[in-house]
PyMOL commands that place a pseudoatom at each C-alpha (Angstrom):
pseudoatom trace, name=CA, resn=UNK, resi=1, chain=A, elem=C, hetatm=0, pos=[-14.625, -24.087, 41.312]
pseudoatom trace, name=CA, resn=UNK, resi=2, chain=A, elem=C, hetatm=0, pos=[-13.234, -23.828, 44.736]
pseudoatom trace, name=CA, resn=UNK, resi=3, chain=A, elem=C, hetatm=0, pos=[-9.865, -21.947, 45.083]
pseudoatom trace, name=CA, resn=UNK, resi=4, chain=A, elem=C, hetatm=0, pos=[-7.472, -25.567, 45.878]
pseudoatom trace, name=CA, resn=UNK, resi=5, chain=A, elem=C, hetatm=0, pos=[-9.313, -26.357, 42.335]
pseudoatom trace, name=CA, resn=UNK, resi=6, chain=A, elem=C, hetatm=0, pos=[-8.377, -22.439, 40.796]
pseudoatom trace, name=CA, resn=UNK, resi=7, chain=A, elem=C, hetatm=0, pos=[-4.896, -22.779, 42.344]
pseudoatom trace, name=CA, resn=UNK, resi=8, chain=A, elem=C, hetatm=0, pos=[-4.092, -26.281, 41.210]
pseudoatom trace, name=CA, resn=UNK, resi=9, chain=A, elem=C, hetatm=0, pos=[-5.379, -25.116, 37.744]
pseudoatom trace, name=CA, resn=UNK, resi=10, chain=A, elem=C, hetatm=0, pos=[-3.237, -22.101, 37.462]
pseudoatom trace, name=CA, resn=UNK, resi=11, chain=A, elem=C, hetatm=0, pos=[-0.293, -24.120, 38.719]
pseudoatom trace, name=CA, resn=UNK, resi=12, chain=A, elem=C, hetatm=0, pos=[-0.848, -26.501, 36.070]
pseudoatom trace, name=CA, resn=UNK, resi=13, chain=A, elem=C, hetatm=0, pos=[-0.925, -23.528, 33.572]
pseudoatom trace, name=CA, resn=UNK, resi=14, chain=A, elem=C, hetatm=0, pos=[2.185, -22.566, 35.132]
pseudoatom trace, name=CA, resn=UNK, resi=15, chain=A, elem=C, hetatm=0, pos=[4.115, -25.983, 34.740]
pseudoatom trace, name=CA, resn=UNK, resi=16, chain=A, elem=C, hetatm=0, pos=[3.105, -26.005, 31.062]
pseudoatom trace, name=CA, resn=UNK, resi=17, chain=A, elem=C, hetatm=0, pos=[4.367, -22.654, 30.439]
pseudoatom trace, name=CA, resn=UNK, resi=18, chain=A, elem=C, hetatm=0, pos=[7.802, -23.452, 32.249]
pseudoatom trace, name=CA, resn=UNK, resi=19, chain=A, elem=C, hetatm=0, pos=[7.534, -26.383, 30.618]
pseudoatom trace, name=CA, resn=UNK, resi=20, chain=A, elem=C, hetatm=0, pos=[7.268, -24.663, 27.237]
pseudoatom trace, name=CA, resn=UNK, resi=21, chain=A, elem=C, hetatm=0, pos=[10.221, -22.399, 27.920]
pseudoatom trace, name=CA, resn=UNK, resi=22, chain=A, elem=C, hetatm=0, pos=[12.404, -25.035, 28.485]
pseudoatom trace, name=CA, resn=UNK, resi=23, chain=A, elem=C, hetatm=0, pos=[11.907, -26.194, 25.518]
pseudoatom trace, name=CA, resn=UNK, resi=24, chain=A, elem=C, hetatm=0, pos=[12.541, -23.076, 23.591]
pseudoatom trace, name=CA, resn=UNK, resi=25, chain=A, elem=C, hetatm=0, pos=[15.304, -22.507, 25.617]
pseudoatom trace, name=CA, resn=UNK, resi=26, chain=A, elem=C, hetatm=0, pos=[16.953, -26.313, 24.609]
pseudoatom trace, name=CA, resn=UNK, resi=27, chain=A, elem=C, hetatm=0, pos=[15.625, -25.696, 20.809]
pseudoatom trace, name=CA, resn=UNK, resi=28, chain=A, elem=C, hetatm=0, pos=[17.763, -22.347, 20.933]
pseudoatom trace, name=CA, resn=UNK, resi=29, chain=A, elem=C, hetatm=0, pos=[20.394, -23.460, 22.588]
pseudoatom trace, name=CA, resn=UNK, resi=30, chain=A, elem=C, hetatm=0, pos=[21.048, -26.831, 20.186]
pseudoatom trace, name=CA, resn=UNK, resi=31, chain=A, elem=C, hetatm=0, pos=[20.901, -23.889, 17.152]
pseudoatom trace, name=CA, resn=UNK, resi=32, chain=A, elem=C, hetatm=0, pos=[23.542, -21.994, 18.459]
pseudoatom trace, name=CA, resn=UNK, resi=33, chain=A, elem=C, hetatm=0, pos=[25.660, -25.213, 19.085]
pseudoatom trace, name=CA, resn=UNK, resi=34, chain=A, elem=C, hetatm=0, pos=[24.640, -26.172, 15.574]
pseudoatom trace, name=CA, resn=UNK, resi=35, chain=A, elem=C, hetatm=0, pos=[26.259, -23.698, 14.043]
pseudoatom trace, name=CA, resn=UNK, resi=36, chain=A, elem=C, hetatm=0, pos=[29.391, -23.375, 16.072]
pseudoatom trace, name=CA, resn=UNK, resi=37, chain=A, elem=C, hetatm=0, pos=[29.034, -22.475, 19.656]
pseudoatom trace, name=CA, resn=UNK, resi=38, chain=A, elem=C, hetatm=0, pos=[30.092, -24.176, 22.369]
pseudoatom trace, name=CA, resn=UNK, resi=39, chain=A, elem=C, hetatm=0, pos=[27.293, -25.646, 25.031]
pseudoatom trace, name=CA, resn=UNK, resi=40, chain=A, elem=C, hetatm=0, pos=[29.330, -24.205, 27.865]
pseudoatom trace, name=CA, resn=UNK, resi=41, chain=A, elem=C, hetatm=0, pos=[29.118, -20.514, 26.286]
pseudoatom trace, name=CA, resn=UNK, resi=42, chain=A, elem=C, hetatm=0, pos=[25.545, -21.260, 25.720]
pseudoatom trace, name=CA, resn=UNK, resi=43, chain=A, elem=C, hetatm=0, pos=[25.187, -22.157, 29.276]
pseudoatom trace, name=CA, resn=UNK, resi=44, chain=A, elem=C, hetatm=0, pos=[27.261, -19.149, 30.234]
pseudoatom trace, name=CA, resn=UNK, resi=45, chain=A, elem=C, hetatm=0, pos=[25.176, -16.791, 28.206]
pseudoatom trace, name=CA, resn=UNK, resi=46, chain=A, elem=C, hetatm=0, pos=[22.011, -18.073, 29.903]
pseudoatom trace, name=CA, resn=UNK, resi=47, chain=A, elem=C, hetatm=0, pos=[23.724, -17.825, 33.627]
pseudoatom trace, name=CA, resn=UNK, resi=48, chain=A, elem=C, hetatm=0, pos=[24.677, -14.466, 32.130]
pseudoatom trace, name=CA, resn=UNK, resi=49, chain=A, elem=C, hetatm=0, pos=[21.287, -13.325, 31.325]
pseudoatom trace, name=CA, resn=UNK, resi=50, chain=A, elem=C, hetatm=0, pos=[20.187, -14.865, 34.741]
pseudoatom trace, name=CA, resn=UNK, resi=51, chain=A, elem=C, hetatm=0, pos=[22.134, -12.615, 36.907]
pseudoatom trace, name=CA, resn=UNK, resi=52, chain=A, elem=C, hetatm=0, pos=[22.076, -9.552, 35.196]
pseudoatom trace, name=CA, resn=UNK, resi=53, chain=A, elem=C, hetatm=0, pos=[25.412, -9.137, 35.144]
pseudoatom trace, name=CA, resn=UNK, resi=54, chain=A, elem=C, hetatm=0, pos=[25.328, -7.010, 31.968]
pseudoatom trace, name=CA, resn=UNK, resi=55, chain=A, elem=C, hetatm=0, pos=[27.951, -9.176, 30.203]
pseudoatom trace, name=CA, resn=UNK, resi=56, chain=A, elem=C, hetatm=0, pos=[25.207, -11.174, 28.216]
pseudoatom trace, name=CA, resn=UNK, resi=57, chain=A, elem=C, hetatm=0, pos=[25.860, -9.076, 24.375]
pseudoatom trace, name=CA, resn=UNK, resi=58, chain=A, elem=C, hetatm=0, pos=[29.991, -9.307, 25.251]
pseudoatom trace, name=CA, resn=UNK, resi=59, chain=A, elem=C, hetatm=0, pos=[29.972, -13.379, 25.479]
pseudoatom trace, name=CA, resn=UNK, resi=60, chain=A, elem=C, hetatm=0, pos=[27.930, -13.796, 22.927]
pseudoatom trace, name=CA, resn=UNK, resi=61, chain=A, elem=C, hetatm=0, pos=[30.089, -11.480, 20.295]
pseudoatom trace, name=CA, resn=UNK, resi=62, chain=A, elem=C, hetatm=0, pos=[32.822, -13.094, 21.519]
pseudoatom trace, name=CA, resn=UNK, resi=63, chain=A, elem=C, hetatm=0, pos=[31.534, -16.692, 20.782]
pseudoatom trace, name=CA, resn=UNK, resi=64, chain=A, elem=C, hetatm=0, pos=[30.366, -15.517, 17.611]
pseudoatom trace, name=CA, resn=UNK, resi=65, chain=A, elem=C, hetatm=0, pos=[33.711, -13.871, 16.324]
pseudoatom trace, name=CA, resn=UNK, resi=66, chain=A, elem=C, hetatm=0, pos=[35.191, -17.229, 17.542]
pseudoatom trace, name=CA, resn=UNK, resi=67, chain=A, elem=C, hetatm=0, pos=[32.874, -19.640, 15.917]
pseudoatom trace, name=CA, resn=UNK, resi=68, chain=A, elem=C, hetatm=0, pos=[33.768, -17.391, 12.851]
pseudoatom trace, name=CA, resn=UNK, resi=69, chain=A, elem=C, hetatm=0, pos=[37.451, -18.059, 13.231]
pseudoatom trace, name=CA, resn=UNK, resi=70, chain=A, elem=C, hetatm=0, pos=[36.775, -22.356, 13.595]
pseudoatom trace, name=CA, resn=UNK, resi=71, chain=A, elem=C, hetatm=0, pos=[36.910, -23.965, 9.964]
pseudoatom trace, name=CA, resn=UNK, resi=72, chain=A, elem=C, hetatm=0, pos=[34.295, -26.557, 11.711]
pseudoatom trace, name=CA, resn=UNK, resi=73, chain=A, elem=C, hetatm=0, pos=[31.557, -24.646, 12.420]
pseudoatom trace, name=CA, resn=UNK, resi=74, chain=A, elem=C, hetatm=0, pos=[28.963, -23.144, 10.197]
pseudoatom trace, name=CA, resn=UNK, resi=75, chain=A, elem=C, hetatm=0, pos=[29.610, -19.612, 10.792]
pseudoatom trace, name=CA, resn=UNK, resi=76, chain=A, elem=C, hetatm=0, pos=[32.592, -20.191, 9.513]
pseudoatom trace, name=CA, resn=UNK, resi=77, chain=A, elem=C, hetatm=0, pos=[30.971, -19.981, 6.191]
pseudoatom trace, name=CA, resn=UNK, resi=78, chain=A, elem=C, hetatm=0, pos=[29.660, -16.434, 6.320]
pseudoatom trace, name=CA, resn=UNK, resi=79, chain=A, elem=C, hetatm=0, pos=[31.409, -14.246, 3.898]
pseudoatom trace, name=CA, resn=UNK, resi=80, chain=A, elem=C, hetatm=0, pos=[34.285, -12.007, 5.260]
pseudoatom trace, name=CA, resn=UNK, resi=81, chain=A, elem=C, hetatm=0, pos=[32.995, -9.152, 4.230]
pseudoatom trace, name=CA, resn=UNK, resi=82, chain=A, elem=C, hetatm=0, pos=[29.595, -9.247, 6.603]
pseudoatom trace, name=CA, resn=UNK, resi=83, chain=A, elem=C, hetatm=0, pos=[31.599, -10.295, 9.367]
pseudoatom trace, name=CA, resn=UNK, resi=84, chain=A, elem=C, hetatm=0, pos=[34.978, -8.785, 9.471]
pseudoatom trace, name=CA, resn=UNK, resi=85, chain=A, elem=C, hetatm=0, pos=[36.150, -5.008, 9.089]
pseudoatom trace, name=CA, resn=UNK, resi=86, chain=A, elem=C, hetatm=0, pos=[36.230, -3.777, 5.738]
pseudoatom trace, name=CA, resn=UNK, resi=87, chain=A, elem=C, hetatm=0, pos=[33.392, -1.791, 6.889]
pseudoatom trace, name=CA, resn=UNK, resi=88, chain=A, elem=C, hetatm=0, pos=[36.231, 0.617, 8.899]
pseudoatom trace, name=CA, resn=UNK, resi=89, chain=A, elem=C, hetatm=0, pos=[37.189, 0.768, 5.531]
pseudoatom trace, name=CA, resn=UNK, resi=90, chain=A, elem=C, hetatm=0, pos=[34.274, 1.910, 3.936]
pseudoatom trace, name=CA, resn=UNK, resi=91, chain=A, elem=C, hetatm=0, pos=[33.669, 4.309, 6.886]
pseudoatom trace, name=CA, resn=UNK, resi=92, chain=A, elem=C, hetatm=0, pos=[37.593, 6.054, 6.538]
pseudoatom trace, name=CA, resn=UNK, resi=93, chain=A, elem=C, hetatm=0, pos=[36.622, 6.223, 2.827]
pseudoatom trace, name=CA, resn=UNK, resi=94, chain=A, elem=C, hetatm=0, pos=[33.474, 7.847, 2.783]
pseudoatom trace, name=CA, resn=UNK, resi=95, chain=A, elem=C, hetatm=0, pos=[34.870, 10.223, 5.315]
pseudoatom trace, name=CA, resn=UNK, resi=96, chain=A, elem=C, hetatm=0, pos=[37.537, 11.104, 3.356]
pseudoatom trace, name=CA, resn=UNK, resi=97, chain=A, elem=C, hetatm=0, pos=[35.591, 11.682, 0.484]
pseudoatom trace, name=CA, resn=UNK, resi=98, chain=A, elem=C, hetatm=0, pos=[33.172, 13.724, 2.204]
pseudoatom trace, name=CA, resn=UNK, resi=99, chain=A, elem=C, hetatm=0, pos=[36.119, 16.322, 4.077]
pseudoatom trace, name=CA, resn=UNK, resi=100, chain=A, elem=C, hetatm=0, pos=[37.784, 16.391, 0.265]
pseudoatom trace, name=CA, resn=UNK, resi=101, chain=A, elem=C, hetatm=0, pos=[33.923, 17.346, -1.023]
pseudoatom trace, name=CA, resn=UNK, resi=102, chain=A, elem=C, hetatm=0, pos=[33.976, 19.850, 1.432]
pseudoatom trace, name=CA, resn=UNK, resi=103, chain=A, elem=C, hetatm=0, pos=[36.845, 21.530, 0.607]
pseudoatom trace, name=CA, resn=UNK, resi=104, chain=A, elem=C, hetatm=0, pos=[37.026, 21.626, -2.449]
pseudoatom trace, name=CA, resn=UNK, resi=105, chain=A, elem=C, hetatm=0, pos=[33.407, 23.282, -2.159]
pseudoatom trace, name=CA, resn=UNK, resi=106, chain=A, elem=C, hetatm=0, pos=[35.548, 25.234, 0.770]
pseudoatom trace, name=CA, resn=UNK, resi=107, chain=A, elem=C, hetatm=0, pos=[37.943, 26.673, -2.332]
pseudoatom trace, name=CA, resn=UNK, resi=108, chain=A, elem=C, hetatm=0, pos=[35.226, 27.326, -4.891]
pseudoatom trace, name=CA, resn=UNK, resi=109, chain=A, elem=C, hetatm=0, pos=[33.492, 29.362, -2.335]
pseudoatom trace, name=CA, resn=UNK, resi=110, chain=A, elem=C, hetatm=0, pos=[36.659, 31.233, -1.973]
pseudoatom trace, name=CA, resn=UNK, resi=111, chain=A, elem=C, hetatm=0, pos=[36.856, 31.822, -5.860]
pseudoatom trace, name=CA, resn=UNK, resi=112, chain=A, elem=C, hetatm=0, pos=[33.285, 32.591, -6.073]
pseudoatom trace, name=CA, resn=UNK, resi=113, chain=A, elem=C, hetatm=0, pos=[33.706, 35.435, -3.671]
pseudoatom trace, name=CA, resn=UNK, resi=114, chain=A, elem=C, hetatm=0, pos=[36.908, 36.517, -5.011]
pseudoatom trace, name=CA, resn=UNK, resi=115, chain=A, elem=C, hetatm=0, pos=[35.381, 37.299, -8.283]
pseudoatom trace, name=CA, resn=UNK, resi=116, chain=A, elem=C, hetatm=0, pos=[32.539, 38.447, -7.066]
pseudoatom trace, name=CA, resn=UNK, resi=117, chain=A, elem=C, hetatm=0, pos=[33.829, 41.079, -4.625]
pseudoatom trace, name=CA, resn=UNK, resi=118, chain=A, elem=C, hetatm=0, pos=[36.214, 42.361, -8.623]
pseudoatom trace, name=CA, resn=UNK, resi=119, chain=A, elem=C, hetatm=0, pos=[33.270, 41.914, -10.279]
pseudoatom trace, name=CA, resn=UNK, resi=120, chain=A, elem=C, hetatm=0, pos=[31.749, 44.797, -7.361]
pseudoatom trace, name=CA, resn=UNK, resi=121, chain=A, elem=C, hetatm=0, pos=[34.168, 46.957, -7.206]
pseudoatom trace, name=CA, resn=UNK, resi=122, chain=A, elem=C, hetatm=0, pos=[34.719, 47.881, -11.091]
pseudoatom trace, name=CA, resn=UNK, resi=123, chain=A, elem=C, hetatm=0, pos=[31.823, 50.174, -11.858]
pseudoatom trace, name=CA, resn=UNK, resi=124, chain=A, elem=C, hetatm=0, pos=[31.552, 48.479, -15.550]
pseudoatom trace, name=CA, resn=UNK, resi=125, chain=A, elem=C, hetatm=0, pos=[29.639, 45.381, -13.722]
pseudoatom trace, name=CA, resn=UNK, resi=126, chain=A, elem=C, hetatm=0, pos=[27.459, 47.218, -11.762]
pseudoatom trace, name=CA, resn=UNK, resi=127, chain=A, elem=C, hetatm=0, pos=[24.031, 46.241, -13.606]
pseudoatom trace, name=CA, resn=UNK, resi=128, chain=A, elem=C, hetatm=0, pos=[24.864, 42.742, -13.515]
pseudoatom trace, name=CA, resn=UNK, resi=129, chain=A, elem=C, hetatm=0, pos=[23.499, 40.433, -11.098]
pseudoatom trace, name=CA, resn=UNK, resi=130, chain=A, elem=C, hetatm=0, pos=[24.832, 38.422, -8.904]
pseudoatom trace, name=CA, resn=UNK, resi=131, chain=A, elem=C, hetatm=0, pos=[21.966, 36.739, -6.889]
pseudoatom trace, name=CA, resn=UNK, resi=132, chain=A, elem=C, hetatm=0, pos=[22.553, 35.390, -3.853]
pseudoatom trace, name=CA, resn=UNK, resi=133, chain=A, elem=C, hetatm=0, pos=[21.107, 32.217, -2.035]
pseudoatom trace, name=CA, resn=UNK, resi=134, chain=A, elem=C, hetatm=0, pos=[18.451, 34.463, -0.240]
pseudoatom trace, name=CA, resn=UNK, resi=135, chain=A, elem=C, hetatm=0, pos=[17.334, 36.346, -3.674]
pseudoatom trace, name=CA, resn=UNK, resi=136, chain=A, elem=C, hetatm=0, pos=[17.415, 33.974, -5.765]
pseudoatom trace, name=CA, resn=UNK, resi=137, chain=A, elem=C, hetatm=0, pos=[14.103, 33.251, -6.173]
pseudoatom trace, name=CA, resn=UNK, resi=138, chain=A, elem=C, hetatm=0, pos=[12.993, 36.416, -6.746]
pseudoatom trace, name=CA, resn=UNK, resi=139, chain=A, elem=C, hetatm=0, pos=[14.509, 36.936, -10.053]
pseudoatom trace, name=CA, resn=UNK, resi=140, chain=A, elem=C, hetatm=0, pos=[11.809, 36.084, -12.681]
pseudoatom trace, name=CA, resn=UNK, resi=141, chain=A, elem=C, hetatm=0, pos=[12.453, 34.288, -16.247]
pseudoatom trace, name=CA, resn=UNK, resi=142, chain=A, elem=C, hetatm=0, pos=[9.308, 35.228, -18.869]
pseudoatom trace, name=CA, resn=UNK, resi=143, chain=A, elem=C, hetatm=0, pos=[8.209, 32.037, -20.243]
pseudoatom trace, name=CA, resn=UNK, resi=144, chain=A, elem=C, hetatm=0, pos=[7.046, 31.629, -23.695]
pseudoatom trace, name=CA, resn=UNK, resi=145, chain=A, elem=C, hetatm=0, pos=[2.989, 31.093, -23.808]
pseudoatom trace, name=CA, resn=UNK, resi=146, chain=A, elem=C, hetatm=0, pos=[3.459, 27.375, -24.376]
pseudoatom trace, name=CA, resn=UNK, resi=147, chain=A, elem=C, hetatm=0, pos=[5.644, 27.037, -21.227]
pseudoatom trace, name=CA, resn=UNK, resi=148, chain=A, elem=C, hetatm=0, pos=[3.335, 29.514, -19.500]
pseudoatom trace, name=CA, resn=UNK, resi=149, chain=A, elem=C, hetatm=0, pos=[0.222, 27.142, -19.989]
pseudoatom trace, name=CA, resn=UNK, resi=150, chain=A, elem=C, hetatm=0, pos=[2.526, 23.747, -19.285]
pseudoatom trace, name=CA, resn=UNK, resi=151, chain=A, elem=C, hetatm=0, pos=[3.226, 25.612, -15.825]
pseudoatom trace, name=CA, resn=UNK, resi=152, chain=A, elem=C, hetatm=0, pos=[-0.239, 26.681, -15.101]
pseudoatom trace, name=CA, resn=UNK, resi=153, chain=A, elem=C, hetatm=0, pos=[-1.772, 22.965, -15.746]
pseudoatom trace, name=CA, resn=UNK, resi=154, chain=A, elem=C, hetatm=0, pos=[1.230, 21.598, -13.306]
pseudoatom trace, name=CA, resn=UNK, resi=155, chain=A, elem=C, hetatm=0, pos=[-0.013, 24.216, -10.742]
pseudoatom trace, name=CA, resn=UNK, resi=156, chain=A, elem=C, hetatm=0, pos=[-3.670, 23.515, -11.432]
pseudoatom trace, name=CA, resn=UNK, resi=157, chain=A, elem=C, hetatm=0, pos=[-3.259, 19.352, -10.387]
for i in range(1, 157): cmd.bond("trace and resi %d" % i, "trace and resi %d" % (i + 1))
show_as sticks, trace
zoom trace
């Protein structure tokens, strides 16, 4: 194959493949009109992601959140729950719920230590225990033989 022949082949290739993406490019572009966006903002997105402009993601969410807003097009039949913000909701709720989990855990702390600290100082309490996070562990329950064996067979697997 002489190289006019390899270059005329891989020009070929090269039309087919442009070819191919202009295709793809028409198929996407007639989905996103199908289901509510403009042509122009299609061809906008496209000159968009042509230049590099970096603007590409804010047309498109724009064109989206208006297609969502136009009783004619299909994305006008998502649910308002996917698209809109009750999820600012959710978020302010689960935040709240997790500051009031904290201090309310914040108080008990704070009541925990209290007591403790009594319990300390009178001399009456002095033999009971009050493990900590750190010793916890080390304070041993005996287990009856049954349990014992249950526990060994666990450990054994």
């Amino acid at each position: 194959m002489t190289k006019l022949a390899r270059f005329q082949h891989q020009l070929a290739r090269g039309m087919d493949h442009i070819q191919k993406l202009e295709s793809r490019f028409q198929r996407l572009a007639g989905l996103l009109v199908d289901i509510g966006i403009p042509y122009f903002t299609v061809q906008r997105i496209s000159d968009a992601l042509d230049s590099d402009l970096g603007t590409t993601d804010r047309i498109l969410v724009d064109a989206i959140d208006d297609a969502i807003h136009d009783p004619e097009a299909l994305l006008s039949s998502l649910k308002p729950e996917v698209i809109s913000h009750p999820v600012l909701g959710q978020y302010q709720s689960a935040l709240h719920m997790t500051l009031s989990v904290r201090r309310k855990v914040r108080a008990q702390k704070k009541v925990s230590k209290f007591w403790k600290r009594l319990a300390q100082e009178d001399d009456r309490y002095a033999d009971i225990v009050t493990p900590s996070s750190s010793n916890i562990s080390s304070v041993r329950e005996p287990l009856t033989p049954a349990r014992q064996h249950a526990v060994d067979s666990l450990i054994a697997r």
